[in-house]
C-alpha positions in Angstrom: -41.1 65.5 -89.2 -40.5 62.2 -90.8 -42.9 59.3 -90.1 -41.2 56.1 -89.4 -43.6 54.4 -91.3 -43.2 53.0 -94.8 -44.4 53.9 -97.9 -48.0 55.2 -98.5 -49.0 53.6 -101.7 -51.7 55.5 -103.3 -51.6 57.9 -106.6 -48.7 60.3 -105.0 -46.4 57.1 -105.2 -46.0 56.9 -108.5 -45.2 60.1 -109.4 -41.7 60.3 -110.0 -39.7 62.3 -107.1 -38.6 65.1 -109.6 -42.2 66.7 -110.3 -43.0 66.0 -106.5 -40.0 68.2 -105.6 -40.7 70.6 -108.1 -44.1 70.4 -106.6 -43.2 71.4 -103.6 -41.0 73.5 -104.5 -43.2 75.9 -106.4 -45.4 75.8 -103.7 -43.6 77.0 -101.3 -41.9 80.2 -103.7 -46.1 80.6 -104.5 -46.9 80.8 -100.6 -43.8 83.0 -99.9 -43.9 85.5 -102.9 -47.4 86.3 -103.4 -49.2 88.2 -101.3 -52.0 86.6 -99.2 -54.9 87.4 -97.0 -56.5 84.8 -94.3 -58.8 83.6 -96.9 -56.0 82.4 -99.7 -54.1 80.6 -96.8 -57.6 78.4 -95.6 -57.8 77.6 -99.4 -54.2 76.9 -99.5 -54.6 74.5 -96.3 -57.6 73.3 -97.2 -56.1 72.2 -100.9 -53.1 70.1 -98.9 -55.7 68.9 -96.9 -57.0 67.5 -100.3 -54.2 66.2 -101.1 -53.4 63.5 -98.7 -56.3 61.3 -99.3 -55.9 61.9 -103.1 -52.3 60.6 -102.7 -53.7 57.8 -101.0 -52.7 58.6 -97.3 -55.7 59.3 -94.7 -56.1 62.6 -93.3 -55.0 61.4 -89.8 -51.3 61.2 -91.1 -52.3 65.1 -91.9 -53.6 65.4 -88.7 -50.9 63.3 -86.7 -47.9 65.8 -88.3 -50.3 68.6 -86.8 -50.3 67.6 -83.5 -45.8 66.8 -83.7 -45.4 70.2 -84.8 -48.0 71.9 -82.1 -45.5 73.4 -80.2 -43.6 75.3 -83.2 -46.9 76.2 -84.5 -48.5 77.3 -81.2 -45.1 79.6 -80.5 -44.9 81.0 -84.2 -48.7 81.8 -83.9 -48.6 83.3 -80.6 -45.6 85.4 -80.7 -47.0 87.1 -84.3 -50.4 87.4 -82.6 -48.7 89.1 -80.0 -46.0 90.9 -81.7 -47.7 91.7 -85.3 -51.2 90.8 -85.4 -53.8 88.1 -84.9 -53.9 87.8 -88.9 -50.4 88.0 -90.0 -50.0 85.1 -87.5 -53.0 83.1 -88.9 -51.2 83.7 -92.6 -47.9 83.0 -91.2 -48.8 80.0 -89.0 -51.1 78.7 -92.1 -48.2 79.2 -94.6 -45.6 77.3 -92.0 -48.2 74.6 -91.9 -49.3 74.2 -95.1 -45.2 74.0 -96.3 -44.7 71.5 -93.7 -47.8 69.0 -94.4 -46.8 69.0 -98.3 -42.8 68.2 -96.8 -44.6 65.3 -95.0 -46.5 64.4 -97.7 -43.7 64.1 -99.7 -42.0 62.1 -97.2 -45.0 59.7 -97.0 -44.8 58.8 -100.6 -41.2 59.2 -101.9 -38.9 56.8 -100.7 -35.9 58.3 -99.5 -33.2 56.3 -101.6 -35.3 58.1 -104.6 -35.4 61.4 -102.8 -31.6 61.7 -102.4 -30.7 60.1 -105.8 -32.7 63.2 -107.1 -30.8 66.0 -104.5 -27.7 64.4 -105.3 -28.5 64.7 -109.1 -29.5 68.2 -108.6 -26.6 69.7 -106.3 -23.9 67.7 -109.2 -23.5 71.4 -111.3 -22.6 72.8 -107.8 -19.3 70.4 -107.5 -17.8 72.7 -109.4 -17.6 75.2 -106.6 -16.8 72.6 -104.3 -20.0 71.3 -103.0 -19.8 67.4 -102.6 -23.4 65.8 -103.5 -22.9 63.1 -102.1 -21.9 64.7 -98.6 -24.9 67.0 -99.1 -27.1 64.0 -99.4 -25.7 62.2 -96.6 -26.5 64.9 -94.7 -29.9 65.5 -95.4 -30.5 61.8 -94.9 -29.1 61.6 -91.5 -31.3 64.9 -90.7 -34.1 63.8 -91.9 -34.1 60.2 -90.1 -32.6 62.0 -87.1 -35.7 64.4 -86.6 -38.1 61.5 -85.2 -35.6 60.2 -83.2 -35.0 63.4 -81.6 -38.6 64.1 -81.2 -39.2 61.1 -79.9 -36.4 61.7 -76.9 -38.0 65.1 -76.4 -41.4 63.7 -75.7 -39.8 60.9 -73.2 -38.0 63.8 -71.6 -41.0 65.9 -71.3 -42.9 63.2 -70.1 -40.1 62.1 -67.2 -40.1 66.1 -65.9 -44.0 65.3 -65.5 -43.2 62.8 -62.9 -43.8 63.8 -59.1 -40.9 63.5 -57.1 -40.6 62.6 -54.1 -40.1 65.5 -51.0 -36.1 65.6 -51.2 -36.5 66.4 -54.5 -35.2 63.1 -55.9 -36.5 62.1 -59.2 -39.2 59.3 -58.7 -36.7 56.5 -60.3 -34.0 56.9 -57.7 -32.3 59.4 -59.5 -29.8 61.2 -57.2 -31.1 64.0 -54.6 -31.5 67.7 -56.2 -29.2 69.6 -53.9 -30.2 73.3 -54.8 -33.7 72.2 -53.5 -34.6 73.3 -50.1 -35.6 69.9 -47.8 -39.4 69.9 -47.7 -40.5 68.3 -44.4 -43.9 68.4 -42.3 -45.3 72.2 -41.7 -42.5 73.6 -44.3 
């Protein structure tokens, strides 16, 4: 997820967004293609781990994008633990994490006017075939500023369907009475 914070300046920043991409890009083909065992994936983690304090963010940021992404981590590692194997879903949920702490770190020291100047520069050879760059870049701007915003309403929902309710069923703000609930009186 994107941070709404601004720029982390630090070593990361200026490196031009090209390489960064690149970067990231070879990382991910390098965790996808190659075959790995649960060691390789702590030493990949542990390298992206690295890198946030050498790009001049603190660890916590690391840390924080952990904890937003706990629930798609939690499910991808449980089902594969279930499913496969306890370590194809450590190498799997490693891989997914280490992918998606490098796309935040990314994120952290790119800014995002430079990020799509470089997609749109990249996906120009494709309006031949009738891709529009610019729409394409709109498009992943408005996702990516659209994921914290929808994360945020998620957490605000999960924390109103905490509340207690009251013994109609009514939400605990005067929100109107749940009718498929049966009326909860004394001794029922």
């Amino acid at each position: 997820m994107i941070p709404s914070r601004p720029l982390v300046p630090g070593l990361l920043s200026r490196v031009p967004v090209g390489p960064k991409l690149a970067g990231l890009a070879l990382a991910a083909l390098a965790m996808t293609l190659f075959p790995h065992g649960p060691v390789s994936i702590a030493v990949c983690l542990a390298a992206v781990f690295a890198l946030y304090p050498i790009g001049g963010v603190p660890l916590s940021a690391a840390l924080i994008e952990l904890w937003r992404l706990r629930a798609v981590l939690l499910v991808l590692a449980i089902a594969l633990a279930v499913f496969v194997s306890p370590v194809a879903a450590w190498m799997s949920t490693g891989r997914v994490a280490a992918l998606l702490l490098l796309a935040a770190l990314l994120t952290l020291t790119t800014r995002m006017s430079d990020l799509l100047e470089v997609l749109q520069r990249l996906l120009r050879p494709l309006r031949r075939v009738g891709v529009d760059p610019e729409a394409v870049s709109m498009a992943v701007s408005l996702t990516l500023t659209m994921v914290p915003v929808v994360a945020g309403f998620a957490q605000r929902c999960a924390r109103c369907g905490a509340r207690p309710r009251c013994a109609t069923g009514c939400a605990w703000r005067g929100a109107p009475a749940r009718h498929d609930a049966p009326p909860r009186g004394p001794g029922r």
